[in-house]
N, C-alpha and C positions, 0 to 999 in steps of 0.2 A: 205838890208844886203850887197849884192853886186850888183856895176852899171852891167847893160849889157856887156859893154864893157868889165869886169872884167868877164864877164862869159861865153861871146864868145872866149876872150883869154884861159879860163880854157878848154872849149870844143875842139877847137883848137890845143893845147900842149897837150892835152888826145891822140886823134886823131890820132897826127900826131908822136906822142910816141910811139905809139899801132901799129903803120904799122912798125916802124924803129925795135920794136922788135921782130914782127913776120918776118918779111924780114932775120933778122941779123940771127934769131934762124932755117931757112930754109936753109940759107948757110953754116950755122957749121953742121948741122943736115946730108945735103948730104957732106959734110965733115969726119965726125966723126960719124956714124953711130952708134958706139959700145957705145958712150957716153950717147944716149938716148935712151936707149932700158928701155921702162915700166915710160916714163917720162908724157905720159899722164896719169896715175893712179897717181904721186904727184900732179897734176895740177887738176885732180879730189876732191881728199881729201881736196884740199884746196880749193878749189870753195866751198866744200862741208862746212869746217869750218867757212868760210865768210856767207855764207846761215845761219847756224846753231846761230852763234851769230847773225845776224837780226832779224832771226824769237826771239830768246830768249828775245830781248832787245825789240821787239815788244810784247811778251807774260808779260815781267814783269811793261809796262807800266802803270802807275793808268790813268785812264782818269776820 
């Protein structure tokens, strides 16, 4: 489906995305304090909603 090559660039731009936005979102954060107050409870929900559609899409598979 995909070469390696195509999939160590995928792991890679994940990676190196996921630092760029935790970094950028620590900067504003001690910046703008007021702007994230209760923002780990949307990041909750929504972990929560990605979880919930897996498990469902795993419960309504036929094997």
């Amino acid at each position: 489906m995909f070469s390696p090559g195509q999939l160590y660039f995928a792991a890679f731009f994940f990676l190196s995305f996921l630092v760029i936005i935790v970094m950028s979102y620590k900067k504003d954060r001690a910046k703008n304090t007021s702007y994230f107050k209760g923002s780990y409870k949307v990041l909750l929900v929504f972990l929560l909603l990605i979880v919930t559609l897996f498990v469902l899409k795993i419960a309504t598979q036929q094997t």
